[in-house]
Structures are given as C-alpha cells and as structure tokens.
C-alpha positions in Angstrom: -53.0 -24.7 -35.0 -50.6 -22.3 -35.4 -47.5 -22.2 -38.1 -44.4 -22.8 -36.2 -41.8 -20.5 -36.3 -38.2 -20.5 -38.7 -36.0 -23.1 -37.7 -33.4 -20.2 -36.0 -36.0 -19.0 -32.9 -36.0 -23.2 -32.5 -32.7 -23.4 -32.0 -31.1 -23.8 -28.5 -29.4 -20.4 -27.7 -26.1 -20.6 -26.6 -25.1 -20.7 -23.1 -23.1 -17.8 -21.6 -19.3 -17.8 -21.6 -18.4 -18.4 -17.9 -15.8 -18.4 -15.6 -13.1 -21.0 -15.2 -10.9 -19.6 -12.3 -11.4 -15.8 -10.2 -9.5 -13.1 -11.6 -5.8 -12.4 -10.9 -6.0 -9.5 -8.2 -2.8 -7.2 -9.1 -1.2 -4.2 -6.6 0.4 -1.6 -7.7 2.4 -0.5 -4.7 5.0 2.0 -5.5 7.2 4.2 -6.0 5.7 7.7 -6.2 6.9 9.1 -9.2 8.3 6.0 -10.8 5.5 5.7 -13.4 2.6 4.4 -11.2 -0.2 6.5 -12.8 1.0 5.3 -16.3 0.8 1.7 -15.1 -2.4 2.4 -13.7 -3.5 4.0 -17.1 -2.4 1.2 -19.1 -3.7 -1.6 -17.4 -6.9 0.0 -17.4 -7.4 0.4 -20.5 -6.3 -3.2 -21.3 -8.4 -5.5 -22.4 -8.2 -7.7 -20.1 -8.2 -5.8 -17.1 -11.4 -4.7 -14.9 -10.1 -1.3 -12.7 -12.4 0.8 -11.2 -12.5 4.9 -11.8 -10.8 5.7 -8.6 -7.1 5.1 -9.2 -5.7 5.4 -6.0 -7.8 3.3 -3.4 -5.6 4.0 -0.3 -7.7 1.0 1.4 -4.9 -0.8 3.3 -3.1 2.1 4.1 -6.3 4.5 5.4 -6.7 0.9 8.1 -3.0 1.0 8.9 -2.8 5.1 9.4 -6.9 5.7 10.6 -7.1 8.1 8.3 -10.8 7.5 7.0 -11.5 11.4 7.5 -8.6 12.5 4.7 -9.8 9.2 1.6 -14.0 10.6 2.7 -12.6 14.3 1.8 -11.2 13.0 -1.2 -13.8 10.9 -2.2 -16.5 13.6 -1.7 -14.0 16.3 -4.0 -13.9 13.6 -6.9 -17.5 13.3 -6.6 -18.3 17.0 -6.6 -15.7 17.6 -9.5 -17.6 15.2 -11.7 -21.1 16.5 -11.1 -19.8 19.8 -11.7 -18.3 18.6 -14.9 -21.7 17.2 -16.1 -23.1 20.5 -17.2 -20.9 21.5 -19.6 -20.1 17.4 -20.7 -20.8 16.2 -23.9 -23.5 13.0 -24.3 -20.6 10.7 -24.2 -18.6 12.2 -21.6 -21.8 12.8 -19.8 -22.6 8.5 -19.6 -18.4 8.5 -18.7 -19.2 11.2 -15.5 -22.2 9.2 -14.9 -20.1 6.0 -14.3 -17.4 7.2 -12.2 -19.3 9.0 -9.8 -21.9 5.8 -9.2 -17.9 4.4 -9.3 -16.7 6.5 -6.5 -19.9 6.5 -4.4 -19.8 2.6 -4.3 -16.4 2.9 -3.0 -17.5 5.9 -0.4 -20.3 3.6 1.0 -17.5 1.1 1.6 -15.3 3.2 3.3 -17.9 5.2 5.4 -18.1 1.8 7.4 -14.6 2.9 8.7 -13.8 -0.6 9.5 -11.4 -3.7 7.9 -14.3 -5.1 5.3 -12.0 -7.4 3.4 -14.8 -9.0 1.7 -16.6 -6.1 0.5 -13.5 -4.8 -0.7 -13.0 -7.1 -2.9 -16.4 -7.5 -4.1 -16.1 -4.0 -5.2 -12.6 -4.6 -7.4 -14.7 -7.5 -8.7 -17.8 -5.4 -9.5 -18.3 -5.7 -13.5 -15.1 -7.4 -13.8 -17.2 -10.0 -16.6 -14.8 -12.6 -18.2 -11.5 -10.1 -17.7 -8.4 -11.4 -16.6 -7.5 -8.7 -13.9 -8.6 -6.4 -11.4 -6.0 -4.3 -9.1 -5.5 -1.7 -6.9 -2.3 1.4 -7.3 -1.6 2.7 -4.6 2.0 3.6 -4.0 1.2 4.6 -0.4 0.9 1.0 0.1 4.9 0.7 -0.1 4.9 1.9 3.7 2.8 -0.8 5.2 4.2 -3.6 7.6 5.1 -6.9 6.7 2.2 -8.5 8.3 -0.1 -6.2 6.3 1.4 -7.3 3.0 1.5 -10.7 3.7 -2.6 -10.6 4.3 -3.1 -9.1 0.8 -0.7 -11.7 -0.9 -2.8 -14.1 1.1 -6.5 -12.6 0.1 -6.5 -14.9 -3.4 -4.3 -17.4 -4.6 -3.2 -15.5 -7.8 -2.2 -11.9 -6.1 1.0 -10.6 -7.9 2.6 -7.7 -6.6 4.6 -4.6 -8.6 6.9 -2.6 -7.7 8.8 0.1 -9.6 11.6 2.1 -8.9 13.5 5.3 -10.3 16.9 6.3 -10.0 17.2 7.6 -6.5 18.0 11.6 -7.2 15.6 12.1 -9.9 12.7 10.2 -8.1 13.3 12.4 -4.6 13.6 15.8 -6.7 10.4 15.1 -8.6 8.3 14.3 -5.0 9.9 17.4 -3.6 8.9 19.8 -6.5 5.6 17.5 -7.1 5.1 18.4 -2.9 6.1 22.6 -3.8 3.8 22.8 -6.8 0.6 21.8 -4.9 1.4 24.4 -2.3 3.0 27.5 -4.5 1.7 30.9 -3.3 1.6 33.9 -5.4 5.2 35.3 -5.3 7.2 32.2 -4.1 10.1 31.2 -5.9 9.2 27.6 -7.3 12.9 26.7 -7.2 14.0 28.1 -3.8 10.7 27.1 -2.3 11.6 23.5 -3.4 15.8 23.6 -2.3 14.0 24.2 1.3 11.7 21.4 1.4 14.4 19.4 -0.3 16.7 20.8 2.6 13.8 19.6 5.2 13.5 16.2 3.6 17.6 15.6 4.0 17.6 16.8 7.7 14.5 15.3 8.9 13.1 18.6 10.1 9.0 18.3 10.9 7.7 15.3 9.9 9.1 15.2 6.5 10.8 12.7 6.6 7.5 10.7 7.3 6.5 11.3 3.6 8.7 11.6 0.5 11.7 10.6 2.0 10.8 7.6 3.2 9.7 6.3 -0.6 13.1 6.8 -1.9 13.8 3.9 0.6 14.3 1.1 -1.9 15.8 -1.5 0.1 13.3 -1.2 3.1 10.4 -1.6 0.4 12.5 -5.1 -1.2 13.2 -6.3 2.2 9.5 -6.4 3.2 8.2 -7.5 -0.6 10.6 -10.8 0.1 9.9 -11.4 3.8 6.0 -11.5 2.7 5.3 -12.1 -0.3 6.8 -15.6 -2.3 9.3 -14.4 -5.6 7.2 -15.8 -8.2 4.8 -12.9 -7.4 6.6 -10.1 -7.2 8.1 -8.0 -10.5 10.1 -5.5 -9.4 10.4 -3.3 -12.2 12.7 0.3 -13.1 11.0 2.5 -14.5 13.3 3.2 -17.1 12.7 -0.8 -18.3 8.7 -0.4 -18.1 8.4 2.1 -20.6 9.9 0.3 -23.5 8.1 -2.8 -25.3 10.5 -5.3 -23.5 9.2 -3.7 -20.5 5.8 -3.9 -21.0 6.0 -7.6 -22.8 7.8 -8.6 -18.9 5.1 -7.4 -17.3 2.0 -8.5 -19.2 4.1 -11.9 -19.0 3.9 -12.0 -15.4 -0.1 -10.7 -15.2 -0.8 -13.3 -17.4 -2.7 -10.5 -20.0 -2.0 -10.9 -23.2 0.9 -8.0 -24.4 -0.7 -4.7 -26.1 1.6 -2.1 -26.9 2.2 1.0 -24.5 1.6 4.9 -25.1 5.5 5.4 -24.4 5.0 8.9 -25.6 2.1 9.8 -23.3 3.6 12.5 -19.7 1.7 11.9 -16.9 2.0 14.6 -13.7 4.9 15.6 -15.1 6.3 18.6 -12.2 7.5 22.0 -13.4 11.0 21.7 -14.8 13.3 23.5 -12.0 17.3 22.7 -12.4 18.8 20.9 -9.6 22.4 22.5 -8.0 25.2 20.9 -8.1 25.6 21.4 -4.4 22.0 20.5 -4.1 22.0 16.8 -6.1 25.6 15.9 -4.4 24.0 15.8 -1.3 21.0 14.0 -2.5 23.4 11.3 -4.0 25.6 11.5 -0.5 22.1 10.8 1.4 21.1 7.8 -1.2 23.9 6.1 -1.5 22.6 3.2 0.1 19.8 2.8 -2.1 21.9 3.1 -5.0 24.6 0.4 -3.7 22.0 -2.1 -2.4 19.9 -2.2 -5.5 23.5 -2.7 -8.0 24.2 -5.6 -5.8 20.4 -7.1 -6.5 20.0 -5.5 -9.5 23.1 -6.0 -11.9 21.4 -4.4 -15.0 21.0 -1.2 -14.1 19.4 1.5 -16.2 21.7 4.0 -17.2 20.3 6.7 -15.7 21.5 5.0 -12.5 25.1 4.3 -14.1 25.3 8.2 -14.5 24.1 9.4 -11.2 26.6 6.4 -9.8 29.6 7.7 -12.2 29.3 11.2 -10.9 30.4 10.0 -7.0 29.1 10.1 -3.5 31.9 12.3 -2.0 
C-alpha cells in the first residue's frame, strides 16, 4: 500500500468566493462634452467595476433611432483598427488588441440581430464581470431617449443608478461645435470661421442641426425626463466642474456603492482645438441658453463658478 500524501493535498480546498447579490448596472447618459469619456475611463479602470472595451454602446438609442447600419460601421472600423494595430503591437499590447476585438465582435454578434434583445444585452455587460461591484454602459446619446425608454432601463435590475453630468451651458455648446468642425476640417478651411457657421446653424436651426448638438445643451428637458422615470435615490446629477475634484469623485463612488480611489484630475481627454469665442458670438449663445442657465440655479443653488461667470456677464 501506498504512502499517503502530506497533510496539505488532504486538506479540503477552499470553496470559491461567490456571489451574494447581481451587480449594480450603472448608465452614463450624458452630456457630450461634460466629462463622459473621463467617467468612462475611470470607472473602468476601477476596481470594482466590470466595463467592456467598447465605451460607447449606443444600444438603447440605435432601437430608438433604427440605426443598426451606422453602430455595424462602427463596430466593423474598431475592429479593423485593432487588427491593424496588432502587427506593429508589442506582446502585451498584442494580448490587450486580442481582448478588445473578441470584446467588440461579441457585441457585433449582438447587434447584427438588429432586434430589442434585452437579455442578451445584459448578459454581455455581465460577461467576466467575476465578484466586481459594477458593470455600465456611457453613452451620452442616451440623454435624448423618451421617458418610457428610460424608465425600462431603470426597471431592467433593481440596483440601476443613473448619471448625469452637466457643463456650463456656453462652454459645453462651443466645445460640440468645434468637436463637430474638427472631424470634418478640409485642407484650407478656417477652423474658427468654419466653426462661427455651424455655431450660427445650431442657433438658427438651419438643416437638421438642431437635431444633434443643440439639443444636449438642453438641461432641463434631460432633468425633467430623469425625474418623471427614474426614482431620486438613483440618479446623481453631477457638474462637471464638481466631478473632477476628490469631493467629486468621493460623491460619486458613494452613490455606486465602489469603494473611493482617487481620480487622474490631471489627465485631457478629446480635448478640441483651442479657437477664441467672439464676444458677439458667446452673447448670443448666452441669450439662446438662458433658460438652461436659469432653470438649473433654481434646482441647483451651488453652482460652479464657471456658471456664476457666464451668469455675471448678462443675457441682454
């Protein structure tokens, strides 16, 4: 007969840590260019959150609009971009490529169905999510969906928290408009006059322009719909200028329920190409946004004082 083996291989392994309760499902739904993609950035590289490689999922809002076409064109660029950036990759980066484009495709086989697949959905924010906290989806677009809409997504677990962040009014619109010129610049425009004229189209409602950036500089629409469908306790609504400072950050991992780690306050994201705003140009702006400026001050008494300038200069 055999000699048995040391005590340790006798002893009972332990049993795997498992879960007590789902994880908290989080959406990031806005405002462009109020510090979305450094949220997004953050909270996925916390540790306790599970996001997938594809920031921007565009899943509620590609049912809404029908747009499957334009997020399968996307999807398919990501994926050629990181296959093309394998070659030249080094081992580590090469395992990081390797992940987000099996990422991506399992999100392009979801979307290919071109149909409302709530479940699959969220098995995909779920997919490797282990013992984290958190999973979410930012997508700013989403702060142009009905009422109906956002009340299914509050409703999809029982711990969905919504966040919303805004920017002082001027500065957020004069960012999307030069953020809008400098994706479509051709050799021998003039940055700056090429974005006074999309600014002009935005303020008159000429095309359909109004359809896109103007429309996110519409605070108190977004706030309205955020308390007609979605219960208080589970929204933050959050100015940008608050989020990047540790108070900020400490507010919101308090209402995620993560534990607080410090933010990269320093780090510029998509920051646009510096262009000077007229006078003439940021009066009317202010002139056009005054509601949005009046509505939050009477819901929002602590305003940044970025807003207190803008709101010191006048609306004449």
């Amino acid at each position: 007969m055999g000699i048995l083996a040391p005590n340790k291989a006798r002893r009972p392994m332990a049993a795997p840590a498992r879960r007590t309760a789902p994880p908290t499902l989080m959406f990031g739904i806005g405002a462009p260019k109020c510090g979305t993609t450094w949220l997004h950035d953050y909270l996925a590289g916390h540790p306790d959150c599970h996001f997938r490689a594809f920031k921007e999922l565009h899943y509620f809002d590609t049912l809404q609009e029908g747009k499957f076409d334009w997020l399968l064109d996307i999807l398919h660029s990501v994926i050629e971009r990181r296959t093309a950036a394998l070659a030249d990759a080094s081992p580590k980066r090469r395992a990081e490529l390797t992940d987000e484009i099996i990422d991506v495709r399992d999100y392009l086989a979801l979307m290919n169905q071109r149909k409302d697949d709530r479940f699959g959905y969220s098995r995909y924010l779920v997919q490797g999510v282990g013992l984290k906290k958190l999973v979410g989806d930012i997508t700013p677009n989403y702060a142009l969906i009905p009422v109906k809409v956002l009340a299914e997504m509050a409703a999809m677990t029982k711990e969905t928290r919504f966040v919303y962040l805004m920017r002082d009014p001027v500065d957020r619109l004069w960012s999307h408009v030069r953020m809008d010129v400098r994706n479509d610049l051709k050799e021998g425009e003039s940055y700056l006059e090429k974005s006074r004229a999309h600014l002009a189209d935005l303020m008159e409602g000429r095309a359909d322009a109004k359809a896109s950036a103007y429309r996110f500089s519409d605070y108190k629409a977004v706030i309205e719909k955020l308390r007609a469908a979605i219960p208080a306790e589970k929204t933050l609504i959050l100015f940008q200028e608050d989020l990047m400072t540790p108070a900020g950050v400490k507010r919101l991992c308090n209402f995620l329920g993560i534990k607080y780690v410090a933010g990269d306050f320093g780090k510029e994201i998509n920051a646009g190409l510096p262009a000077d705003l007229p006078e003439e140009d940021r009066a009317a702006m202010r002139r056009a946004l005054r509601p949005q400026y009046e509505f939050v001050a009477q819901n929002f008494p602590n305003l940044p004082e970025s807003w207190q300038q803008t709101m010191s200069e006048g609306f004449a």
